[in-house]
N, C-alpha and C positions, 0 to 999 in steps of 0.2 A: 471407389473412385473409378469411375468409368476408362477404358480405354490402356490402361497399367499394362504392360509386357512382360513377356520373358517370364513370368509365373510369378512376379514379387510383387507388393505392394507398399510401400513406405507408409511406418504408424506413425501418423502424428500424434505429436506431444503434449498437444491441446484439440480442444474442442473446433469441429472445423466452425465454428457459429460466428466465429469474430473475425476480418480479416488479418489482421497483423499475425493471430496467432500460429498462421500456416507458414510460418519464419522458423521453425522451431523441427525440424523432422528429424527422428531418430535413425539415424542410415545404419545402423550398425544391429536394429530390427527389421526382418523382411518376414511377411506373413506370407504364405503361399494366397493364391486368389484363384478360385474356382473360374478360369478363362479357358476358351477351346483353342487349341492350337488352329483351327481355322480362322477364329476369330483374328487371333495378331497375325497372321497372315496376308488377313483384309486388309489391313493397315498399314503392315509394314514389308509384306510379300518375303522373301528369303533369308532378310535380316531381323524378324522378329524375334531372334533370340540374341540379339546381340544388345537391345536396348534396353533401358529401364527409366522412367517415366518421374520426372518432378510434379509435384504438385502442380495445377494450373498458378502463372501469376498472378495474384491479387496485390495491385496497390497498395502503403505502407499508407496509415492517414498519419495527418501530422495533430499529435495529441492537444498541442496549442493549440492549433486551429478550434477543435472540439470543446477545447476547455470557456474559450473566448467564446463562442455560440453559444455555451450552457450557460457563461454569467453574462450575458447580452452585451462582451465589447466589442462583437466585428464591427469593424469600420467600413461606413455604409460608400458603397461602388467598387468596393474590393475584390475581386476573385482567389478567393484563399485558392484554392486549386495551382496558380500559377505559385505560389511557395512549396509546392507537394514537393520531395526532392528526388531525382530521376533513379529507378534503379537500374543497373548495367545486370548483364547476365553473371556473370562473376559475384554479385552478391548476392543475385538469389541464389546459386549455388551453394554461395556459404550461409545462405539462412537456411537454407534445406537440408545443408547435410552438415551441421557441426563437427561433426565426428568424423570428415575426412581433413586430410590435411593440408593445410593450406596451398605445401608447396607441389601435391599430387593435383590439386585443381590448378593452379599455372599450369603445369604440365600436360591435362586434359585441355586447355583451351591454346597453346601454343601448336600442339600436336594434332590440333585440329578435331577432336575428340567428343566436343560439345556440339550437338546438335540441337534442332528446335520444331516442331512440328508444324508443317503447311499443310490447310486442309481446303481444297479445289471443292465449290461445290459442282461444279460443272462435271465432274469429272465422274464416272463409274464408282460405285459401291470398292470395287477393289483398288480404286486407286485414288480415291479420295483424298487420304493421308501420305503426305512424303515429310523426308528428313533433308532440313538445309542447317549448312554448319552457321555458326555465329560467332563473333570474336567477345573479349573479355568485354571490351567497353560498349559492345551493345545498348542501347536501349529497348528495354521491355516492354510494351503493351500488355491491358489487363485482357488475361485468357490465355496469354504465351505459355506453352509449354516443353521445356527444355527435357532433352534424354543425355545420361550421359553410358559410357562403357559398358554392358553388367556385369564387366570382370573387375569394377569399381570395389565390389564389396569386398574384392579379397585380399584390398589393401587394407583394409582396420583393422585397428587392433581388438583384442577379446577383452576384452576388462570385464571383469565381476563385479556386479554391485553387491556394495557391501551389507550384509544381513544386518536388519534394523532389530533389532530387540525391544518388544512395547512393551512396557508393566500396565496392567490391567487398568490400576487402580490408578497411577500416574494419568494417562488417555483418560479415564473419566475423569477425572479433576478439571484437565485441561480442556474438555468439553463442554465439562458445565459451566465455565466460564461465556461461554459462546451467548449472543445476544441476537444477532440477525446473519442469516445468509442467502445466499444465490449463487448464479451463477458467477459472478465479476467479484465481489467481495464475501467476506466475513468480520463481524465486529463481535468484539470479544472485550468482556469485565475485565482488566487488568488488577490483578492484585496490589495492593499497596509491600511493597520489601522485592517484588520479584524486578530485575533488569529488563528493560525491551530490546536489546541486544546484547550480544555478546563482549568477550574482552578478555583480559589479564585477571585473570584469580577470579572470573566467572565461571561456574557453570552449569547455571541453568538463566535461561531467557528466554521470553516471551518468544524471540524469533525461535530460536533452535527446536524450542517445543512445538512451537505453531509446524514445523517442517516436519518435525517427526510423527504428533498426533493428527491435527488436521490438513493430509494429503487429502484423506478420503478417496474416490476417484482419480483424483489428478495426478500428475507424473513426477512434481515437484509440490511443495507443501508452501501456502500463501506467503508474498512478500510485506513488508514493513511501508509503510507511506506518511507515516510522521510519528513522532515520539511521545512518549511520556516520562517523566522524573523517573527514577526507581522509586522511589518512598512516597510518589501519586499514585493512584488507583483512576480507575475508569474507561469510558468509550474510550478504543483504538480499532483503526481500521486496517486491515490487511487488502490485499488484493491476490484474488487467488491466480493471477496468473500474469504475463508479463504486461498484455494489453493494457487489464484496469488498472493493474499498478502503477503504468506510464501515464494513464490519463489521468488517476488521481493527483499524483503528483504535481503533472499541468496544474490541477484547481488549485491544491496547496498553492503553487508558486502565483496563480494569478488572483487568488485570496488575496496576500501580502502583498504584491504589490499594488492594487488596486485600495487599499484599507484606507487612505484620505480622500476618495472621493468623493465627494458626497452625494452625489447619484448613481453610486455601484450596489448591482441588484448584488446581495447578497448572497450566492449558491452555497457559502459554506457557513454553516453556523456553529461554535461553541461555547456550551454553559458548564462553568465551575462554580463548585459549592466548596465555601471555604470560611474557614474562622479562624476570626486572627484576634490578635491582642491587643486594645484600643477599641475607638470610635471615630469613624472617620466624621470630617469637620461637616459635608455635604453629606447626605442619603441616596446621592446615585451625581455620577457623573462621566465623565469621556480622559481618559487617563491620555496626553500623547506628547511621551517622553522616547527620546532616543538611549537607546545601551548599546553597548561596549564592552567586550571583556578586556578584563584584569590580571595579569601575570604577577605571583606571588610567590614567596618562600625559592627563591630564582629558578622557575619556573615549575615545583614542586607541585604546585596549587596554581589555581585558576577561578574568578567569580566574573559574574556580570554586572556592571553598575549604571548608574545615570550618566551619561557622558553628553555634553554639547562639541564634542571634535567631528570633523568634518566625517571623519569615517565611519561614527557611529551609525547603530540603523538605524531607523525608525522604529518604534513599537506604541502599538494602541490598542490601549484595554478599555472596555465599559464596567464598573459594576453599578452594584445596585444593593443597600443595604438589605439586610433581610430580616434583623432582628439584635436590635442590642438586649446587652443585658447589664444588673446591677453590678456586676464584681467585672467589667470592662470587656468582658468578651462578645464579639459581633460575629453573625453570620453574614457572608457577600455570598452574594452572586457576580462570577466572572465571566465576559464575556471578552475571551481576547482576539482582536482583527486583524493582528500579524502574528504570528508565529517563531517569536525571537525567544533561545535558549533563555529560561529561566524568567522568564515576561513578568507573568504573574506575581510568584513570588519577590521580585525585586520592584515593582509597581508597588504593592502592597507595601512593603517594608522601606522604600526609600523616597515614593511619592504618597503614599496617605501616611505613613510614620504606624502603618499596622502589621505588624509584621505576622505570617501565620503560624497558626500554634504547630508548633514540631520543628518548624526552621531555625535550627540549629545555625546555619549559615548564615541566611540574613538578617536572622533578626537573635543573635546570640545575647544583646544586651539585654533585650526585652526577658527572656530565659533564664539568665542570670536570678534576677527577680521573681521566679515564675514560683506559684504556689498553688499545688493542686486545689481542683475541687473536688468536696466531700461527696463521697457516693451515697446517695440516698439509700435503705437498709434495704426497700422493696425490688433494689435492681442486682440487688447482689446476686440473687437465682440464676440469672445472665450470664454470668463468668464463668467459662470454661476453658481452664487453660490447660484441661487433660487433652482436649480435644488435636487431634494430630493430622496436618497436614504436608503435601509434600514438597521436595522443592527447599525445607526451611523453612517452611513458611509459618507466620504466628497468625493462631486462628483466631484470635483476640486484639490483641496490638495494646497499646497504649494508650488509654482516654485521657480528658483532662483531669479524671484523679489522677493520674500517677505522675510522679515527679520528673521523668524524661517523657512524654508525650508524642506517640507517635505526628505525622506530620497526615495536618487536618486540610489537604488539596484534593478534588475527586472532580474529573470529569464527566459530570451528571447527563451533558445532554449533547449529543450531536446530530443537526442535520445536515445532509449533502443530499448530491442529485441521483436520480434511480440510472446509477451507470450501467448495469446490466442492459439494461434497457436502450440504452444513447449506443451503445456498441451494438447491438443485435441492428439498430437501426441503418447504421451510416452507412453510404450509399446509397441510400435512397432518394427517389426522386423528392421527397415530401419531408428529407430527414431536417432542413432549418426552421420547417413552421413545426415539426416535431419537439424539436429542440426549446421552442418559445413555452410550450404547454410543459415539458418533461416533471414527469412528479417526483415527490422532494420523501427522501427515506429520513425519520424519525427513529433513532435509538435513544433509551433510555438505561442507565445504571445505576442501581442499587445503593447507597453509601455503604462503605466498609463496614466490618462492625465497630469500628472503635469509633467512626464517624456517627455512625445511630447512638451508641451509646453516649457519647456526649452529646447528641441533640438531645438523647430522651434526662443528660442530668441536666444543660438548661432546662428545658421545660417544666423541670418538675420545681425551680427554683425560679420560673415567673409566674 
């Protein structure tokens, strides 16, 4: 970073390629920087050791804003730019130094302590550069650059990061799960039994792991940006740093809320593969029931159901039959357009009356009733239930031979937009017609084995 005083450099915590992500500086790392003490002299003549140098300002985008341009809702003669929200010098300070304390930045900016760099081009090589003070409620302009004390750093405290301990074989496991990466994301197989976060008498999840094995490079290990069941399997997207996380999220949110329009370009797409119990009355239709959760056993328990009360959400699913068979079991295809706990599964079981196999919850009467199917003798070779996985995890599960049946829900297929991509971009003079073209990322995941193994006993029984 051009121009850094006093011999220090501030590491940033992300990659400099995104703007938001220069929010994030590690103040409590200072790398020395090969600069001549002529050089900050130039700059700052006598007091070049008394400063040290914030990242340049870059503008914070507003992820909505971005999210609405990827799924073409701006609203035409709007200047999204006028909702950008203003930042004062006091917050970029506290985007840049987390690690000082809050009430030592009042105290730099009351004391007068905060300066800001003005750069004359009229002016001489040596005096190009001067320091003027700034107040907290400033507003920034993009390229402002703020110095503060350099006896700043000898207010932090030391903390130790705490030594992480990898198991070999743990890290590859959790790798292999891995489906597509880049810069901005990772999508990763979710096992069917493992949690996607944490909790009470958890412990191990999709998150915790994801932080622990897949840092790679990074300073922190990818974030969550929408769920899966524990006892589903399939595509889940992470976001490996705070940017794409926040934009994802935007699309999440404006997926749902946009999902009865009937001219909404679609940027998020999700396909479930599922077999339930029954045949539905139709072979493909538009599911659009509102739910509601349920408070049970005084408040013990908790389900989601059909509800017409004003509070309920909306939720809309498509499927698509895929394949009946004689002894009543159906493969669907799910495609759900809102994102409400438990969607699927309670469509299934309380709007087509097909509840999926392994849903114990919703569909316990159907289960009641439930009567394996006979493993044909040629697929026995198949089973391996020596086979040892980590975590807890069963490297087998439960087909529809066995009498408790693991739960037959996998998210098969998801497309979104190349966020990598829309972030490297914005800013640019050309980033909305960018935006119009932006390509569309395709993952694809594997069915579980209990899921292939009960497709390959239907098939061998039509």
């Amino acid at each position: 970073m051009p121009g850094l005083t006093a011999g220090f450099s501030f590491t940033c915590l992300f990659r400099p390629a995104y703007p938001i992500e220069r929010e994030n500086i590690a103040f409590s790392e200072f790398a020395s920087l090969a600069e001549s003490e002529k050089e900050r002299k130039q700059a700052y003549g006598s007091d070049a050791h008394l400063w040290l140098e914030l990242p340049p300002f870059t503008p914070q985008f507003d992820t909505a804003v971005i999210a609405r341009k990827i799924s073409g809702q701006c609203i035409a003669g709007k200047n999204e730019e006028e909702d950008s929200p203003t930042t004062t010098a006091v917050k970029w300070v506290r985007r840049c130094c987390p690690d000082l304390p809050l009430s030592l930045v009042q105290k730099l900016f009351r004391l007068r302590q905060v300066k800001k760099t003005l750069t004359d081009s009229n002016a001489s090589s040596e005096q190009q550069s001067r320091l003027k003070r700034v107040s907290a409620k400033d507003a920034l302009s993009p390229g402002d650059v703020l110095c503060l004390p350099v006896n700043v750093q000898h207010s932090l405290p030391i903390v130790k990061k705490p030594r992480v301990c990898k198991d070999t074989d743990e890290m590859n496991f959790v790798r292999s799960l891995e489906l597509y990466k880049d810069d901005a994301i990772i999508v990763m197989n979710k096992p069917p039994g493992l949690p996607v976060q944490g909790g009470v008498g958890i412990e191990h999840s999709m998150d915790s792991l994801a932080s622990k094995y897949l840092k790679y490079d990074y300073p922190d290990g990818p974030r969550l940006v929408h769920r899966l069941d524990r006892d589903s399997s399939g595509v889940l997207v992470l976001g490996r740093d705070q940017a794409s996380a926040t934009l994802l999220h935007s699309i999440f949110r404006e997926k749902t809320s946009n999902a009865l329009s009937d001219d909404t370009f679609r940027v998020l797409q999700r396909k479930y593969i599922a077999l339930v119990i029954g045949v539905p009355r139709r072979t493909k239709g538009l599911i659009t029931v509102p739910l509601a959760k349920v408070v049970l056993d005084d408040g013990k328990s908790e389900r989601m159901t059909v509800s017409d009360d004003p509070s309920a959400q909306h939720a809309v699913t498509e499927y698509n039959v895929i394949e009946s068979f004689s002894n009543g079991l159906t493969w669907l295809e799910l495609s759900p357009l809102t994102g409400r706990k438990h969607q699927l599964r309670v469509h299934c079981a309380e709007v087509l009356r097909t509840p999926i196999v392994g849903d114990a919850k919703y569909g316990w009467r159907a289960h009641k009733r439930w009567k394996p199917v006979p493993l044909p003798s040629y697929l026995d070779f198949r089973t391996n239930h020596n086979q040892q996985l980590p975590f807890g995890l069963n490297s087998e599960g439960s087909t529809i031979s066995d009498r408790r049946p693991f739960l037959h829900l996998h998210c098969k297929q998801m497309i979104l937009p190349d966020i990598s991509s829309a972030l490297k971009m914005f800013g640019s003079s050309d980033f909305d017609q960018y935006m119009s073209s932006l390509k569309k990322l395709s993952t694809v995941a594997p069915l579980p084995s209990h899921m292939q193994m009960s497709w390959d006993i239907l098939k061998s029984l039509s």
